[in-house]
C-alpha atoms as one frame of an Amber mdcrd trajectory, in Angstrom:
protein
  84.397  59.761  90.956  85.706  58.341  87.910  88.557  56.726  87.125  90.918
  59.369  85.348  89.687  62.053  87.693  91.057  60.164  90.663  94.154  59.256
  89.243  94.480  63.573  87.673  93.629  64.186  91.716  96.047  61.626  92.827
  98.954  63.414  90.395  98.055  66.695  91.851  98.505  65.729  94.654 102.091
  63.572  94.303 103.423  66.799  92.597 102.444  69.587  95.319 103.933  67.163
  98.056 107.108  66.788  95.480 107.565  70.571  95.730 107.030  70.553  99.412
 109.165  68.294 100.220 111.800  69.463  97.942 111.717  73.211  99.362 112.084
  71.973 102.907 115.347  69.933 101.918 116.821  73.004 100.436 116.030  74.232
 103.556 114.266  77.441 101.997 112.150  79.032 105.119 109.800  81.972 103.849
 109.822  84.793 106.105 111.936  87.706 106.045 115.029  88.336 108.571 114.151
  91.143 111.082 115.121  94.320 110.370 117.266  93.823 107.452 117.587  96.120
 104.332 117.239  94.020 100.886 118.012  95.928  97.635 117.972  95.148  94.623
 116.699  96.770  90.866 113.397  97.455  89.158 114.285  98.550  85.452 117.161
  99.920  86.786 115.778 101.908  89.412 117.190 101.121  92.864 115.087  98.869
  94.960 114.932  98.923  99.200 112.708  96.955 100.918 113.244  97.495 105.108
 111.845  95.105 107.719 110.967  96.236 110.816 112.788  95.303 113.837 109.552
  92.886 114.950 109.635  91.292 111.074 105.696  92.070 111.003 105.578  94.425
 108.302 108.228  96.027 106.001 109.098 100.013 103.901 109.991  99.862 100.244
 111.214 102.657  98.135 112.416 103.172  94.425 112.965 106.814  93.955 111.196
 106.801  90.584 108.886 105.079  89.276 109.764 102.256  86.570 108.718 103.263
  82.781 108.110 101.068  80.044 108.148 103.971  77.536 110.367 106.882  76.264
 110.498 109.920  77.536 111.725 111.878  80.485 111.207 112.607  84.346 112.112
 114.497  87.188 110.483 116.458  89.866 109.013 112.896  91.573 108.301 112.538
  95.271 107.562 109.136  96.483 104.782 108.364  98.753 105.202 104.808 100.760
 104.079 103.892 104.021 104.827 100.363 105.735 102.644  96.889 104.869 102.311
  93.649 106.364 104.285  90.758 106.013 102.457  87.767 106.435 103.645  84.328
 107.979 104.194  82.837 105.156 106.209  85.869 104.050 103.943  87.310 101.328
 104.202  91.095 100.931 102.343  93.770  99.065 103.018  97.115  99.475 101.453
 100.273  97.361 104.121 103.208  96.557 103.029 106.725  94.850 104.036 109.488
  93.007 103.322 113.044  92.508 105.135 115.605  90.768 106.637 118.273  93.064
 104.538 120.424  94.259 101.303 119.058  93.119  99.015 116.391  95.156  97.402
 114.824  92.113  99.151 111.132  91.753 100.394 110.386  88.176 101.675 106.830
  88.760 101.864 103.862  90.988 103.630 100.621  91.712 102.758  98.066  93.650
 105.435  95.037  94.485 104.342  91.445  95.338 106.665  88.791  96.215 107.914
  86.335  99.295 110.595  86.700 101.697 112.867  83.844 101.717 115.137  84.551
 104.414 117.993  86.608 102.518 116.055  87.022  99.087 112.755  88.786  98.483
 111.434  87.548  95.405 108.616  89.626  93.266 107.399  91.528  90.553 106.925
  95.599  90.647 104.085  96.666  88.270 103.874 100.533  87.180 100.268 102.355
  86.187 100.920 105.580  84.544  98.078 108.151  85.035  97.213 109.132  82.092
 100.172 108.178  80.140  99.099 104.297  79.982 101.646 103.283  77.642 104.238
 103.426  80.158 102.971 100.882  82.229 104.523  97.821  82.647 105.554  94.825
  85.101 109.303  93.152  85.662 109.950  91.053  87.957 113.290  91.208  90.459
 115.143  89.706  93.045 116.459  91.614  95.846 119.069  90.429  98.732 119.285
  90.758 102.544 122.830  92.691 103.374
């Protein structure tokens, strides 16, 4: 190994154990708190994220969909189901929507993020079926109550 790659390694190295050591003396835990309710706002659509009483797996909703366009809604029914949380607190969970009525899925978001105790930290990304130009991705912060 050459010189400069051991001392690029060694840096590496010094700055993940940095960040470590700093997140521990903040005392910032991931994992979420059992069966709290954390809200919070995805382009101002109202965010709830619910963990189970066992803190295994979690429920999020937003009533509609987030749009990065113009243009109206209405008639949208949600489709969400519950998703793992792992023990690091890492979550992913997959919500769609169809118009009333109808079967046929016209958009999804999926949020990603980490539970840190009272906060839930992520991004929400929308795909528009077949309006594409709506799409989009924000990211949020929602809180334990």
């Amino acid at each position: 190994m050459t010189s400069s790659l051991r001392r690029a390694v060694l840096l590496v190295a010094v700055v993940v154990l940095t960040c470590v050591a700093a997140a521990s003396a903040a005392g910032v835990k991931p994992g979420a708190v059992k069966s709290a309710k954390y809200t919070g706002a995805v382009r101002n659509s109202p965010l709830t994220i619910t963990v189970a009483a066992d803190g295994k797996s979690a429920k999020a909703s937003i009533p509609f969909a987030p749009a990065y366009c113009q243009g109206g809604g209405g008639g949208e029914v949600q489709h969400t189901k519950s998703a793992p949380i792992s023990k690091s607190g890492a979550f992913t969970a997959k919500i769609t929507y169809t118009v009333m009525g109808s079967t046929r899925v016209f958009a999804t978001v999926t949020l990603k993020g980490t539970f840190l105790k009272k906060s839930f930290d992520g991004t929400a990304k929308s795909s528009f079926t077949p309006a594409t130009s709506c799409s989009g991705q924000s990211s949020f912060l929602a809180k334990a109550k």
